[in-house]
N, C-alpha and C positions, 0 to 999 in steps of 0.2 A: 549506426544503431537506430532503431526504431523511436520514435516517442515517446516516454513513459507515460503510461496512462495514468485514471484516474485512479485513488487511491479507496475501495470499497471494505465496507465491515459486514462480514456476512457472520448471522448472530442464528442461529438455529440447535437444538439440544442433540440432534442425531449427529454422531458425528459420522457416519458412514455420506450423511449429504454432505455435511461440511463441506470434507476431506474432497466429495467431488466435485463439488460446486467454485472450491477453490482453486483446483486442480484447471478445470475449465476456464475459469475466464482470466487468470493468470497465461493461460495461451492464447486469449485474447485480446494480451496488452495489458490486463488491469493489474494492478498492486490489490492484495489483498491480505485483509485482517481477520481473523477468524473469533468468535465470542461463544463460549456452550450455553449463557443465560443473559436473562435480562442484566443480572447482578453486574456478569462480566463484561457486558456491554457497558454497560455505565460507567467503569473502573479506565476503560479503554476511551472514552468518550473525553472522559477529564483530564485525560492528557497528550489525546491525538486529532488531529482534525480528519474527517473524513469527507469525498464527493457523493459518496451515496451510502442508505445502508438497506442491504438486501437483510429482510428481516419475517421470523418464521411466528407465523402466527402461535400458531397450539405448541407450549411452552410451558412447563412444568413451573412452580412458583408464580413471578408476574409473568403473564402472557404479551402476547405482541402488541395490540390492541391497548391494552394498560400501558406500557411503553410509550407507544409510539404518545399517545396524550400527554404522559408527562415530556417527555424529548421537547414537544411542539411548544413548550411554554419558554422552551430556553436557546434552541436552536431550530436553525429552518434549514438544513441537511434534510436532500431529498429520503425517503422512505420508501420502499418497495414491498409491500406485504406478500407473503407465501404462504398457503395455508390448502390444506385438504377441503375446505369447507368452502366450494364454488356458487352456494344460491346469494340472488340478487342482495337479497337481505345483508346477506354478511360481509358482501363486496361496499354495502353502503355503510353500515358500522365500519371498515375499515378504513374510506375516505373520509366518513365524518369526524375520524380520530386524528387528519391529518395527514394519511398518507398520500403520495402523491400518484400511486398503482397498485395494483392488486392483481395475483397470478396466481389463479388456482393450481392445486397439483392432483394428478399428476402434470408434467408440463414438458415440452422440449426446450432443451438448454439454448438452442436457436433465439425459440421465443422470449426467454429471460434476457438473450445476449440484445434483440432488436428491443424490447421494453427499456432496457439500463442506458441504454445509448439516446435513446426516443429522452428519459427523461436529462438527461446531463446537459441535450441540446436545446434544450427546455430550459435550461437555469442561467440565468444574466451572466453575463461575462463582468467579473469584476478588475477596475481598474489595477495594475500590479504598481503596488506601492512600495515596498521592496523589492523592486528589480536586480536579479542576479548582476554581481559585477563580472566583466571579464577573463578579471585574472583572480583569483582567490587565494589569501595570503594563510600559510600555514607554518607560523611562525618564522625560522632561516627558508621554508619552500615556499615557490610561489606554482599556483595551477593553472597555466593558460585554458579556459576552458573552448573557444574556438578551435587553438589548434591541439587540443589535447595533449599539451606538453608539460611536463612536471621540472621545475629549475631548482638548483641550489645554487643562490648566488648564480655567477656566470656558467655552473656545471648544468648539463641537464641530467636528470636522473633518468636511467635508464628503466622501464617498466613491460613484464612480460606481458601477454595479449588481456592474460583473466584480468592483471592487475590495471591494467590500460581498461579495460571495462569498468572494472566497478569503477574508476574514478571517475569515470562518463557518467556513471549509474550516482553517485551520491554527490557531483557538483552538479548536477542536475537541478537537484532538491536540495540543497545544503539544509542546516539543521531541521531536516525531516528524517525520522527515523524507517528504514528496511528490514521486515522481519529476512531473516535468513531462507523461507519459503518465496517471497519477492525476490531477493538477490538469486536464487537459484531459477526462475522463469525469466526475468530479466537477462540472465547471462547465455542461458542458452537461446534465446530468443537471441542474442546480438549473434553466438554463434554460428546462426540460420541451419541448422539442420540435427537430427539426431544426434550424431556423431560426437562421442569422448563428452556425452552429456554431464553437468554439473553436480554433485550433488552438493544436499547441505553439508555434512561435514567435511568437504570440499572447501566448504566457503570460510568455514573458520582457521583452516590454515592460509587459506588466500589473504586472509584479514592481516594476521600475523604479520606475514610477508610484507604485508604493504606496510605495517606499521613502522616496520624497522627501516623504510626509505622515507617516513614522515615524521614520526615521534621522536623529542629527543632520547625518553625513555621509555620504548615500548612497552614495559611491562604497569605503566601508569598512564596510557593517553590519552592527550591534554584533546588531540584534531578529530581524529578515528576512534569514537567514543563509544562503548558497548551501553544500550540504553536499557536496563532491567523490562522483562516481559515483554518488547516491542522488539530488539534486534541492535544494529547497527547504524550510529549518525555521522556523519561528518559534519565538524562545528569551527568552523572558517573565522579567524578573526575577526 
C-alpha cells in the first residue's frame, strides 16, 4: 500500500468545492477533513491535528483572513488561502495574516496539488518521539505491523483483503482518527484500480467485522473506537 499522506482540513462554505476539492486530493494521497465555516474549523482544530489547512478566503460570518490571524497566535499549521480576489493587494493582506500561500480562483487543481506539496516540503521535519512500536498490543490480540499479521495468543487471525487494509490504514497512525471519506480513498487506493470500488457504507460493516476479531465486546469497543464527528481510531494499548 501506498503511504498515507498528509492529513489536510479544507474549510470553505460552498460545499459544491468542498465535495471536490476533497474528492481530488484524497486521489492524491491526502487524508482529508472537510469544515463549512470558520466556527467548524475551530471545533475541528481543538481536537485534531492537521499538516495543512487549505482555507477559503470569502466566508460568510468570520472570513479567512480573520481566522487565519487568530489561528497564527496559537498554532503554526501551514495555511493556504483561496479566494476570488487575485490583486496584489489582497495577496499581501493574506501573507501579512500569516498565511503561508495564496491561490487565486479560479485555479487548476494541478496548481493547488504542486502549491500544497511546495509548502509540506517547506516545513522542518520534526523529530518522532513517539515512534510507532512494531507489534501493537490489542488486549488478548497482538498486531504485527511489518508483517501485517494479526495473533491471538499462538492462533493467527485470519483477516479478508478490506480488513487486512484498514489494519495497515489505522496502525499506521494509531490513535489518529479516519473520517469514513479517508477510509474509503485510502482503501481503494490500496486496491489500485477502479474495480468493486469502496464505498462508505461499505466501511461501516467492514468495521464491524473487524471488531468482532478484535473486541472482546464489540458492541462497546475498548481498540476500534468510533470518534463522534471525525470517524474511526484505533487506540493500542
Amino acid at each position: 500500500m501506498a503511504e498515507i499522506g498528509a492529513h489536510l482540513l479544507i474549510v470553505d462554505d460552498d460545499e459544491r468545492i468542498r465535495g471536490l476539492l476533497q474528492k481530488f486530493l484524497i486521489r492524491n494521497g491526502f487524508m482529508t477533513t472537510v469544515a463549512r465555516d470558520a466556527a467548524h474549523a475551530r471545533r475541528l482544530l481543538a481536537g485534531l491535528d492537521f499538516d495543512l489547512i487549505v482555507l477559503d478566503v470569502m466566508m460568510p460570518g468570520e472570513d479567512g483572513i480573520s481566522l487565519t490571524k487568530s489561528l497564527r497566535e496559537t498554532i503554526h499549521t501551514p495555511i493556504l488561502l483561496l479566494t476570488a480576489k487575485g490583486e496584489a493587494s489582497d495577496r499581501i493582506t493574506g501573507l501579512e495574516a500569516g498565511a503561508d500561500d495564496y491561490l487565486p480562483k479560479p485555479f487548476e487543481p494541478k496548481e493547488l496539488l504542486l502549491r500544497i506539496n511546495a509548502i509540506l516540503r517547506r516545513m522542518p521535519t520534526q523529530p518522532d518521539e513517539t515512534e510507532v512500536p512494531q507489534v501493537l498490543s490489542l488486549g488478548p490480540i497482538r498486531y504485527d505491523i511489518e508483517r501485517a499479521e494479526m495473533w491471538h495468543g499462538q492462533e493467527m487471525v485470519r483477516l479478508t483483503a478490506t480488513e487486512a487494509a484498514l489494519m495497515r490504514i489505522f496502525a499506521g497512525q494509531p490513535n489518529e482518527p479516519f473520517s469514513r471519506a479517508d477510509l474509503v480513498g485510502l482503501l481503494n487506493r490500496d486496491k489500485g484500480g477502479p474495480a468493486e470500488q469502496v464505498q462508505e457504507r461499505a466501511v461501516d460493516v467492514q468495521i464491524t467485522r473487524l471488531r468482532r476479531k478484535i473486541e472482546v465486546n464489540p458492541k462497546q469497543p475498548r481498540y476500534l473506537q468510533t470518534v463522534r464527528g471525525a470517524g474511526y481510531m484505533l487506540a493500542p494499548d
